[in-house]
N, C-alpha and C positions, 0 to 999 in steps of 0.2 A: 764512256764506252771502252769495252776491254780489246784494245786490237793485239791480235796474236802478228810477234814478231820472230822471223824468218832470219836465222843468219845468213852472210853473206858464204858461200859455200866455195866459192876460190880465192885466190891470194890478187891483192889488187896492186899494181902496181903504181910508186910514188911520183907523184909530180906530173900527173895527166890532166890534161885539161880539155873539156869533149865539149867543142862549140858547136857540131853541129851532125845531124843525124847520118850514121854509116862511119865515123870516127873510131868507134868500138869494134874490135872482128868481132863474130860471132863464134861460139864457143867452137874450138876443136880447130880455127883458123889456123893460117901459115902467114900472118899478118907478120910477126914479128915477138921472140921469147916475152915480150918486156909488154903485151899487147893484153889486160887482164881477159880474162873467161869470165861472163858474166852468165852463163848458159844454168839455167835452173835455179836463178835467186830471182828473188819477189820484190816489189816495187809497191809500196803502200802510195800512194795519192790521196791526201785527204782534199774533200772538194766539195765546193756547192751543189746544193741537191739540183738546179737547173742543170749540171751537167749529164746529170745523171738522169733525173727524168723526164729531160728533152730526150735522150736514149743518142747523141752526140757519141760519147763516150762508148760505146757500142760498136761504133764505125770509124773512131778514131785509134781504140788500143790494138784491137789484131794484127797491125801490120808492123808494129814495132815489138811485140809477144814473138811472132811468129819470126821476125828477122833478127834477135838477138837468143830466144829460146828463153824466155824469161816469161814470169806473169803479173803483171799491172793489178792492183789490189783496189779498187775504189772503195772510199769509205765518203758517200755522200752525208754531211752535215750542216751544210749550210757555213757559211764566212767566218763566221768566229767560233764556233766551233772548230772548225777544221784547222783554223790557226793554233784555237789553244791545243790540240791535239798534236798540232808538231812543235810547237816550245815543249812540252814533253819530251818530246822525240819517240814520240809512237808514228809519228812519219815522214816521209826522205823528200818527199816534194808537198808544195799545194799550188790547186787552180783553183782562184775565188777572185768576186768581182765587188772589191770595197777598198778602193785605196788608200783610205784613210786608217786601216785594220794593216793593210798592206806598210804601210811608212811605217808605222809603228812595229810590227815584228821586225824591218828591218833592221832599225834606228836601237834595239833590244839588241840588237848582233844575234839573234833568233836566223834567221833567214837572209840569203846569199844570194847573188847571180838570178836577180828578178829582170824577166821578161815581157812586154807585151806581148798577151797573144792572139785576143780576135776581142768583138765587140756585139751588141744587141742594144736594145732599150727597153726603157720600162713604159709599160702601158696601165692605163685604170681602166677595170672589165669590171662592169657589172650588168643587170636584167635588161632586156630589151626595153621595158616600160621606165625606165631610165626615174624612178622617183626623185630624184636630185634636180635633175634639167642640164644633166650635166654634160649632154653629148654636143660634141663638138667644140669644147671650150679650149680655148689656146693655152691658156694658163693652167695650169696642174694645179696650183697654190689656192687659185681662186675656182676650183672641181674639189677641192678638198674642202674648203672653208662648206661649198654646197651643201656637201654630205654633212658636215657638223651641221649645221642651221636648219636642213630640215629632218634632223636626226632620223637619218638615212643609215639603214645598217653598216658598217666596215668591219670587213673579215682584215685583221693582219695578223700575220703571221710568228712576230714574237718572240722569233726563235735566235735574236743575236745573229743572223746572217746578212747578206750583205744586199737583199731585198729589203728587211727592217731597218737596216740602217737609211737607206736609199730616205723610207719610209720616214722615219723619224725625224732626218733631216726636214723632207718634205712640210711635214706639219711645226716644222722649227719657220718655217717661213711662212705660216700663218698667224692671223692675230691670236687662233687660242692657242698657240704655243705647242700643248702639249694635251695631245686627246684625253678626253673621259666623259663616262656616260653610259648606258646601257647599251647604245647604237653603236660604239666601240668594243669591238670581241677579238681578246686576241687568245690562241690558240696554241702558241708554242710549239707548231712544227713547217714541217717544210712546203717549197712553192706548190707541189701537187696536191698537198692537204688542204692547202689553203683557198685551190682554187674549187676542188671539190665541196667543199664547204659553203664558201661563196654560188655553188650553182645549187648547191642541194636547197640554201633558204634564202637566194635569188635576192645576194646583197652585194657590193660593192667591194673590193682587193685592189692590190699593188700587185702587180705579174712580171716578170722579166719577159719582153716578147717568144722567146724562141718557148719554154714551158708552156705557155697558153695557146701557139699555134701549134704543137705539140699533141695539145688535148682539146686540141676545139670543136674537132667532132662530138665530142661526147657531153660536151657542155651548150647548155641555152646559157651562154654570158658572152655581151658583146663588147669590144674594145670603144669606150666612151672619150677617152683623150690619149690620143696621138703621142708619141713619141719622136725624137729628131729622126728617125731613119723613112716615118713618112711625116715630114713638114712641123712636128710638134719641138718642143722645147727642147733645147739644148738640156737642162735641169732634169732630163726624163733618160739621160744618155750612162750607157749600160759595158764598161770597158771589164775585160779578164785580162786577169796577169798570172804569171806561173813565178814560183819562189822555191829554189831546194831552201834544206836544211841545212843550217851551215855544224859541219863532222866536226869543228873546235869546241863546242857547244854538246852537240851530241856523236861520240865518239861511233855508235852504233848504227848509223844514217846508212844506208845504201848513197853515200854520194855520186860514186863515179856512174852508178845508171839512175840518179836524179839527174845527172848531166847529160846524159846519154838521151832520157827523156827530152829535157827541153830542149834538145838539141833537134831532134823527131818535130814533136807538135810545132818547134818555129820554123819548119822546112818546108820546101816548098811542095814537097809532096802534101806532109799534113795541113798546112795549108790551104793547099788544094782541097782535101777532104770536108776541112771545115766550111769551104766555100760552096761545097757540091751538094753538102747536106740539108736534106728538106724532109718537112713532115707537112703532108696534103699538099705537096704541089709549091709551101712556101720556105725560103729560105729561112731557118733561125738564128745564124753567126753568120757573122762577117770578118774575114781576115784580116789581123792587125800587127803580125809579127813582120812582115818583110816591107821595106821602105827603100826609093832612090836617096832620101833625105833622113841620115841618121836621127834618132833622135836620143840623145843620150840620158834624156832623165829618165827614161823607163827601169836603167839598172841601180837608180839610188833614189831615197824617200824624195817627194816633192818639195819645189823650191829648195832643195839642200846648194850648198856650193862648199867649197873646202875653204879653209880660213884665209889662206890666199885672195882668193876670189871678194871675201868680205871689206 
């Protein structure tokens, strides 16, 4: 994908470090000479299409647009996409929910100053006439094996994002290991495609919650196995992190308003927003940026510790 890149259009000042949202004046301030203007530069976000067509993102960028004078750029691609899009450096931040995609840009020296920032889970949606028998089942691993066995349609998705990852894991913990067969269709694009797909020939998907309650009006596909946020599998649980670019790497980063950003979505305004956000009456995201109880692996790959600590 060809993203058109915006130079930064003021002079940034050196040695800023923006923890947290309202740290930046806003252009034309009396904050202080040393205080950069960020007022009319662009912000590329590459991010999971769940961000995007939950329609989250919608009601979570105007108020940080509007309070610095700047404009948020979404380019939804799904997880791995979106990452390899900013080891390019065609982007200054990502929001994607695949940590094992996440540790690894890190661990690349790709990506800087990661955040938790909210949570969902994942559900399996498919026909009310449930061909599989799979409604209600506790187990994900043993709803997946169903569907292979009575070679029950599955829509996945395909697309390298961090629903197919989710997915792939999934079927890494069943006995056939690794889907195939005719009843396995995968398609190559994102969570809306995939769900449209799945209703239009009334088969079987992996969903992030919030995109499916999102579009559930519009779809005859019912949630057949739970997720942890109602009583289902921890193994179904659906965490986002935010990651600038790190400017040693890609000199050209809007760093100081990637920092600016994440400094916004972990506050407790946007916060707030992502808490308040509902499509039909149901919550999609759940806040995960603000704690009484630090936890400090969120800003380095999992299980790391410094050679010290070894």
């Amino acid at each position: 994908m060809s993203i058109q890149r915006r130079a930064f259009i003021a002079t940034v000042g050196g040695g800023l470090a923006v923890g947290s949202a309202g740290c930046l004046g806003n252009g034309g301030s009396d904050e202080g000479d040393d205080m950069p203007d960020v007022s009319g530069a662009s912000l590329t976000l590459t991010t999971t299409t769940s961000t995007d067509d939950s329609g989250l993102l919608s009601e979570l960028n105007p108020p940080f647009e509007e309070h610095y004078g700047v404009t948020v750029e979404p380019v939804p691609q799904g997880t791995g996409n979106a990452i390899k899009t900013a080891r390019r450096g065609d982007s200054d931040v990502v929001m994607v929910h695949a940590r094992s995609l996440e540790d690894e840009f890190m661990q690349d020296g790709y990506g800087v100053n990661r955040r938790d920032l909210m949570f969902n889970d994942f559900v399996v949606v498919g026909p009310p006439d449930d061909p599989a028998g799979i409604n209600g089942t506790e187990s994900v691993v043993e709803a997946f094996e169903a569907i292979a066995d009575t070679g029950s349609t599955f829509v996945s998705r395909g697309d390298n994002s961090g629903t197919y990852t989710k997915e792939q894991e999934l079927w890494g913990e069943t006995s056939l290991g690794e889907p195939s067969g005719e009843w396995y269709r995968s398609i190559g694009s994102g969570m809306g495609d995939a769900l449209n797909q799945a209703n239009l020939d009334g088969t079987y998907t992996l969903s992030d919650r919030g995109t499916f309650l999102s579009m559930r009006s519009d779809l005859d596909l019912e949630i057949h196995v739970q997720g942890p946020i109602e009583g289902g599998p921890e193994l179904l649980s659906n965490p986002y992190g935010i990651v600038a670019v790190n400017p040693e790497i890609h000199d050209n980063v809007e760093y100081t308003l990637a920092m600016a950003y994440i400094g916004y979505v972990t506050s407790p305004e946007a916060q707030s927003i992502i808490e308040e956000y509902t499509a039909n009456g149901e919550q999609l995201f759940y806040p995960d940026a603000l704690s009484e109880d630090p936890n400090f692996q969120q800003y380095v790959p999992e299980g790391w510790q410094s050679d010290d600590e070894t």
